[in-house]
C-alpha positions as CSV (number, residue, x, y, z in Angstrom):
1,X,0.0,0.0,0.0
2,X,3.1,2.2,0.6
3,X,2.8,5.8,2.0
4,X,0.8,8.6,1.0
5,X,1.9,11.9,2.4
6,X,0.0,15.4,2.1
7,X,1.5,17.9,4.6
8,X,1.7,21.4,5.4
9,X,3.7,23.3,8.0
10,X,5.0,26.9,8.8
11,X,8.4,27.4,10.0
12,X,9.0,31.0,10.4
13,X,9.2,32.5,7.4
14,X,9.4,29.2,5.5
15,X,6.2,26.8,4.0
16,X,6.6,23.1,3.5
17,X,3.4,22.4,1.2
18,X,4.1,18.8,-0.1
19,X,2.5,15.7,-1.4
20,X,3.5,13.0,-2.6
21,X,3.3,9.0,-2.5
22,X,5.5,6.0,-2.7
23,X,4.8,3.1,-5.0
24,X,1.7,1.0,-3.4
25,X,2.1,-2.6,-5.6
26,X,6.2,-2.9,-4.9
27,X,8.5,-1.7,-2.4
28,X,10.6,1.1,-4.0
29,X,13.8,3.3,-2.6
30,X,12.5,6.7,-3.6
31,X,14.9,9.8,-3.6
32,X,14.0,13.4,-2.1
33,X,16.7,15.3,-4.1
34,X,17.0,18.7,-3.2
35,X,19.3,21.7,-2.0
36,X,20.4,22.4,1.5
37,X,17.2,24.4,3.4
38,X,14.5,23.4,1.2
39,X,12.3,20.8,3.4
40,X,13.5,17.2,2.9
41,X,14.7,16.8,6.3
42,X,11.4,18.3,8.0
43,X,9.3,16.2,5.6
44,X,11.4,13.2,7.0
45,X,10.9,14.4,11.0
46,X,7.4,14.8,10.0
47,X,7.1,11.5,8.7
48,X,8.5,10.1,11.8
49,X,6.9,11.9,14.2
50,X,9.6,14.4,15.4
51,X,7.8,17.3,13.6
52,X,4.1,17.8,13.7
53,X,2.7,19.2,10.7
54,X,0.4,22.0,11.0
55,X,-2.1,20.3,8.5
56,X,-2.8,16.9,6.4
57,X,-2.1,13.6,6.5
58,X,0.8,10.2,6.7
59,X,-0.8,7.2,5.8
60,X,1.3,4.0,5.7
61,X,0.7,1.0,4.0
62,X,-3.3,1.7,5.3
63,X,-2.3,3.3,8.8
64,X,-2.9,6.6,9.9
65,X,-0.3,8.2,11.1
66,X,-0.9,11.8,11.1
67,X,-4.3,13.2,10.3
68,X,-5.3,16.3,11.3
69,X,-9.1,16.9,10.5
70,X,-9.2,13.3,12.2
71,X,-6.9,14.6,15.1
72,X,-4.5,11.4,14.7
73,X,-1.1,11.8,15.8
74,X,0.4,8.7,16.8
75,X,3.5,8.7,18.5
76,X,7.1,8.3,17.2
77,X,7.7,4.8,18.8
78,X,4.4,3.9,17.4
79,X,4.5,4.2,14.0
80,X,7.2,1.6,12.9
81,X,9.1,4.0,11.4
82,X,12.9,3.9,10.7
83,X,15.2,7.0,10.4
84,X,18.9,7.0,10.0
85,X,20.1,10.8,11.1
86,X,22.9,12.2,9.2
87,X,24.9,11.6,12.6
88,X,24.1,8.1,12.7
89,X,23.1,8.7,16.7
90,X,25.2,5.7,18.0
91,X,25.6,5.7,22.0
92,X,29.7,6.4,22.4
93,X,30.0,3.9,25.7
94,X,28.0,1.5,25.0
95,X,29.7,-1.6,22.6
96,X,28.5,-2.3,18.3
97,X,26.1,-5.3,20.3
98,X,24.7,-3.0,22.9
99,X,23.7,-0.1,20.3
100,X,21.9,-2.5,18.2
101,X,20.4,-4.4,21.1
102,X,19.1,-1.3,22.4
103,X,17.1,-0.8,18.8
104,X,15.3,-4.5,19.3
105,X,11.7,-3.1,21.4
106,X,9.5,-5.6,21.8
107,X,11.2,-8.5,22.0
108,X,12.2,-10.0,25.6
109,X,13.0,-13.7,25.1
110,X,16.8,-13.6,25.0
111,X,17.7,-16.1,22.5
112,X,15.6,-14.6,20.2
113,X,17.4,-10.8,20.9
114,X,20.9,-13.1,20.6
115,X,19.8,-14.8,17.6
116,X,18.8,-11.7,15.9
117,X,21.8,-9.8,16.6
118,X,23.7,-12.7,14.8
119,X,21.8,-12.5,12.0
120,X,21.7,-8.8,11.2
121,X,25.6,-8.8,12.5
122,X,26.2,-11.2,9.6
123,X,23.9,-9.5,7.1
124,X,25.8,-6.0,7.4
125,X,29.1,-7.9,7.5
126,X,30.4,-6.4,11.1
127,X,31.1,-10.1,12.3
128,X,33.8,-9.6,15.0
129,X,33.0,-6.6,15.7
130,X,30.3,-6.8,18.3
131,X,32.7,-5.8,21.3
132,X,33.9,-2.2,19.4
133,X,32.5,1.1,20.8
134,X,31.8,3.8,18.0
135,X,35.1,5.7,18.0
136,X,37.0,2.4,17.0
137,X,34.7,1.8,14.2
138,X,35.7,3.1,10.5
139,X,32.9,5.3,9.0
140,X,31.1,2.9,7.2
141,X,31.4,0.5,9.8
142,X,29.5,3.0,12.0
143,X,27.0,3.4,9.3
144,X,26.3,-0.3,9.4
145,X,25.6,-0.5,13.0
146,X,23.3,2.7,13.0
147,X,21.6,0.7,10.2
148,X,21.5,-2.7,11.7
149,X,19.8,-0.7,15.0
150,X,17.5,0.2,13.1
151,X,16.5,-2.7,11.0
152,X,16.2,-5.4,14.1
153,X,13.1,-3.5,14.7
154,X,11.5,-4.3,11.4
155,X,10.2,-1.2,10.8
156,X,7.7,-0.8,7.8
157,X,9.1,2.4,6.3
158,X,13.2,3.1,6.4
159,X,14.5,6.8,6.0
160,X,17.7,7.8,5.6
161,X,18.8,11.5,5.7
162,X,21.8,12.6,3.8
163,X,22.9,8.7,5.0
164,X,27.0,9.4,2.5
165,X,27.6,13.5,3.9
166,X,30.1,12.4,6.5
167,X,31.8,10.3,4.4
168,X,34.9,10.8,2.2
169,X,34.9,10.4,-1.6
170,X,36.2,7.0,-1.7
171,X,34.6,5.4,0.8
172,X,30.8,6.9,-0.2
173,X,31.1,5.3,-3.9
174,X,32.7,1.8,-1.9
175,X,30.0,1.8,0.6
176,X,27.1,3.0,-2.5
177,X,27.2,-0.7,-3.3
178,X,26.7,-2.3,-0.1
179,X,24.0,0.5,0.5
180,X,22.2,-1.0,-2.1
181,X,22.3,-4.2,-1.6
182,X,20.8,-3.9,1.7
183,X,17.8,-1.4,0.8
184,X,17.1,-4.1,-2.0
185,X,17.0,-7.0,0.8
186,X,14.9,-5.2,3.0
187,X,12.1,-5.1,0.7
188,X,9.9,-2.6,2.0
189,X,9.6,1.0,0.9
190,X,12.5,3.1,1.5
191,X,12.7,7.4,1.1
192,X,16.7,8.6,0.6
193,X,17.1,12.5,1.6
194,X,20.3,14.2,-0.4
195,X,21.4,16.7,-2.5
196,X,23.9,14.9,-4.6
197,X,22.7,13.8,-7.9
198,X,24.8,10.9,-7.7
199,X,23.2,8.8,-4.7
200,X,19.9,9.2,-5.9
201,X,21.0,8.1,-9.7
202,X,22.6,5.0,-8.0
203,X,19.9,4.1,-5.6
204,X,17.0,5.5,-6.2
205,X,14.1,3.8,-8.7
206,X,12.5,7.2,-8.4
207,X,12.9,10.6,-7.2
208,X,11.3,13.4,-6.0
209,X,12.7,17.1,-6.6
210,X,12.2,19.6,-3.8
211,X,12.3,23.2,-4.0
212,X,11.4,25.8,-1.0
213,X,8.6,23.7,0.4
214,X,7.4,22.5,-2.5
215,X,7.4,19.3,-4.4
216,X,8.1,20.5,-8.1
217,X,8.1,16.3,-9.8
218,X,8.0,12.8,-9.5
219,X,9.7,11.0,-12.0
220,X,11.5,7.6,-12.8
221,X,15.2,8.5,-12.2
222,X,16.7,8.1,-15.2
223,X,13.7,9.9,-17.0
224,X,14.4,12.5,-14.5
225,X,17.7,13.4,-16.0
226,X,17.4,12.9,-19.5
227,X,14.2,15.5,-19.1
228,X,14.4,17.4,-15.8
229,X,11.2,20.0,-17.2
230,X,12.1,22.6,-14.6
231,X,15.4,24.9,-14.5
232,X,15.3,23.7,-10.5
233,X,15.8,20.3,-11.4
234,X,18.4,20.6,-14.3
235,X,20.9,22.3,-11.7
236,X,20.0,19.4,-9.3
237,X,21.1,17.0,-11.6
238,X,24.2,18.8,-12.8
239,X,22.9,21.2,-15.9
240,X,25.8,23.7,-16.0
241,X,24.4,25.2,-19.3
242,X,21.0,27.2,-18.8
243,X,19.5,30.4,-20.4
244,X,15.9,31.8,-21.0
245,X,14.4,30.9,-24.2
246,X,11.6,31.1,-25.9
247,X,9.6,28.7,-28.5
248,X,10.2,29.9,-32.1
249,X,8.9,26.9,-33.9
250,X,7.2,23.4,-33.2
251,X,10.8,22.1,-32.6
252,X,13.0,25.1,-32.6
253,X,14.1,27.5,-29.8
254,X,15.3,30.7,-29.5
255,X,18.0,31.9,-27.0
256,X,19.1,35.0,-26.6
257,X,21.9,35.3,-24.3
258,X,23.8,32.5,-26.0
259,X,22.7,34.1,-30.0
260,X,21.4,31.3,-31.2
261,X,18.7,29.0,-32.6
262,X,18.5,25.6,-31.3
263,X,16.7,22.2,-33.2
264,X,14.9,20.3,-30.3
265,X,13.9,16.6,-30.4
266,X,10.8,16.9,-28.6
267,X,8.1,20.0,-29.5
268,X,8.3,22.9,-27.9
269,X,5.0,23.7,-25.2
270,X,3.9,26.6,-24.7
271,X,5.1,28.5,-21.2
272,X,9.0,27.7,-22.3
273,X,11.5,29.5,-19.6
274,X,14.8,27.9,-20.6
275,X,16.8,25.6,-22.0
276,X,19.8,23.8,-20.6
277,X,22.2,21.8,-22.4
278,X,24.7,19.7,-20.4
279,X,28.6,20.1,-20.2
280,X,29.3,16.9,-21.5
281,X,27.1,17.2,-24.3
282,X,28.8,19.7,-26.7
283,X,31.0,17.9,-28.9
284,X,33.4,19.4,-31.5
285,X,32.2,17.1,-34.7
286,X,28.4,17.2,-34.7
287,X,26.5,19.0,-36.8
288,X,23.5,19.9,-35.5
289,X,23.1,22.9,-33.6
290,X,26.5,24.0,-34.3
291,X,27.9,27.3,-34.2
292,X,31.4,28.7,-34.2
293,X,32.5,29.3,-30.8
294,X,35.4,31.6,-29.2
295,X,37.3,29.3,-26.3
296,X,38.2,31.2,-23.5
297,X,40.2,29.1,-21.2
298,X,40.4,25.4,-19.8
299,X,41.1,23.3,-16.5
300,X,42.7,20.4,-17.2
301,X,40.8,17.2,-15.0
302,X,42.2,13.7,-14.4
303,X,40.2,12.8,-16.9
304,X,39.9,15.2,-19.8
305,X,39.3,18.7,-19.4
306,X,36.6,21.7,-18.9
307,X,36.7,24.5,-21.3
308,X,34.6,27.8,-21.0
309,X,33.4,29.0,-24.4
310,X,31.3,31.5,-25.5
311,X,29.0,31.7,-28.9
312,X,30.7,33.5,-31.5
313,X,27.3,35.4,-31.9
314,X,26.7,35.9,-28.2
315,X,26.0,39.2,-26.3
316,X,28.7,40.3,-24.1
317,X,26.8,40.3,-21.1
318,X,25.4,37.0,-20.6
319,X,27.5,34.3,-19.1
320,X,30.2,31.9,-20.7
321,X,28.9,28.4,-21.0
322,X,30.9,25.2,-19.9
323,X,32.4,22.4,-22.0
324,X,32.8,19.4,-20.3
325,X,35.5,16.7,-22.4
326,X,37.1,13.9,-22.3
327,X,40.6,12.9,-23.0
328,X,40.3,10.3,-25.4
329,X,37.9,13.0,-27.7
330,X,40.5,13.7,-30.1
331,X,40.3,17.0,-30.1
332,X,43.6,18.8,-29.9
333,X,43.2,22.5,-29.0
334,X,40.7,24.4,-29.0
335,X,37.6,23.6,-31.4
336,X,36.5,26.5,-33.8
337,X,32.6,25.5,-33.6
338,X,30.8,23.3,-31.1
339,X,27.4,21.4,-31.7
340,X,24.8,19.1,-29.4
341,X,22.1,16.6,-30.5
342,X,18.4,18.5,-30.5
343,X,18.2,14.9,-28.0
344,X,20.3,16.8,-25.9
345,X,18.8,20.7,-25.7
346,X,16.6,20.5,-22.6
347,X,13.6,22.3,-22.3
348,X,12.5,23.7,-19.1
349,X,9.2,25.1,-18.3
350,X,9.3,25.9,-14.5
């Protein structure tokens, strides 16, 4: 049945007015992708009960658990609800056993708490660990055992808040995998909180994109990207290229802080506010949408290289636009005209 959520809350000057709902046939891991400030965490604390919202309602998988016209409001340790904090919230004195024991309500019969410990123990792969305290645990490792606490309770819904922020590079992309593998295995519905692009691409089925309050889509993840619809969403998901435009044909654009006309692969609605074309996109031997270009400077990466450019035709006060390319292009220097797929000019109505 999965959740249904339709909330409202003031905070201050600030409005959380969202609605959305998780996948009722399936379990799913759904992604609330947003920037820092704009109500994904206070959606999550409402959720579990830590926040109250002013109006609306939670309803999980056919439980009530927040109404307001109904004047339901159950409790945070009533509504099976799990919620990894960015902080993970282990105890520092008490051992990797104790933490998670201390997650198991319910349950009194000891062999039962001892032989559930062994099995999530084993599941998150912290065998031999059970005697550690939290400082002598690696970051992941502590991740594990926040998880694990959380997951010996069974709860129907898991939440996890910015759950690879405290990491370092290299370990968030190792640990991305295992992350996965245990939101798949739990097999019920699962929301991820972040503002990287990344996690949610990796472990999300389907993500939600959060602006000021206000849920702006709900899309498939990989649909998502390839057609964000709102300028919001294209910087979420890494659109350095974006400039008001507006519909000069069924399947053309105009732009006019970048000069130009742009083909489009999909027609052009009415409302149009910009376009965005992504760095990696350009490339120096297409031939559609091309248009000599002047090369201002570059930044060599481990990998190729970013170069700003600017339209040969373009006014002289809008901004430079990026180019995103890869060593093993070809292309020596700079180019002397850029082009992009009409595949690849997104259009953006919000």
């Amino acid at each position: 049945m999965g959740l249904q959520v339709r909330i409202r809350k003031k905070l201050g000057d600030f409005l959380l007015d969202t609605a959305f709902e998780t996948d009722g046939m399936r379990p799913e891991v759904m992604g609330l992708l947003g920037a820092s400030g704009c109500g994904k965490s206070c959606t999550l604390k409402c959720i579990a009960g830590i926040e109250r919202p002013d109006w609306g309602y939670i309803v999980l998988d056919g439980v009530t658990l927040f109404d307001s016209e109904k004047k339901i409001d159950l409790p945070p340790q009533k509504r099976r609800v799990g919620y990894l904090f960015q902080s993970y919230g282990l105890f520092p004195d008490m051992t990797v056993e104790q933490n998670i024991l201390c997650g198991m309500v319910g349950e009194k019969n000891l062999g039962a708490r001892r032989a559930e410990l062994g099995r999530v123990l084993s599941a998150m792969q912290l065998e031999g660990l059970g005697g550690r305290r939290p400082r002598q645990l690696s970051g992941g490792q502590a991740q594990r055992v926040a998880l694990a606490r959380i997951l010996v309770n069974r709860p129907r819904l898991l939440m996890l808040d910015e759950p690879f922020s405290a990491l370092d590079s290299h370990l968030r992309e190792k640990l991305q995998f295992r992350v996965k593998e245990i939101l798949e295995d739990f097999g019920r519905t699962v929301l991820v909180v972040t503002h990287s692009r990344d996690e949610v691409y990796h472990l999300c089925r389907r993500a939600a994109v959060m602006d000021k309050g206000r849920l702006l889509t709900v899309k498939d993840t990989k649909a998502l990207f390839a057609d964000p619809e709102s300028i919001c969403a294209a910087r979420l998901t890494g659109c350095k290229n974006i400039a008001s435009a507006r519909k000069s044909g069924e399947y053309e654009v105009e732009v006019p802080d970048w000069g130009i006309r742009l083909q489009t692969a999909r027609p052009v609605r009415e409302g149009l506010r910009a376009v965005g074309i992504r760095a990696r996109r350009f490339n120096a031997g297409a031939k559609r949408n091309r248009a000599a270009v002047k090369c201002l400077r570059e930044m060599e990466e481990p990998f190729g290289r970013i170069v700003e450019f600017r339209w040969e035709a373009q006014p002289a006060h809008s901004a430079a636009l990026w180019w995103r390319e890869p060593k093993d292009c070809g292309v020596r220097g700079f180019p002397d005209g850029l082009g992009v797929e009409p595949d690849d000019v997104l259009l953006l109505y919000e």
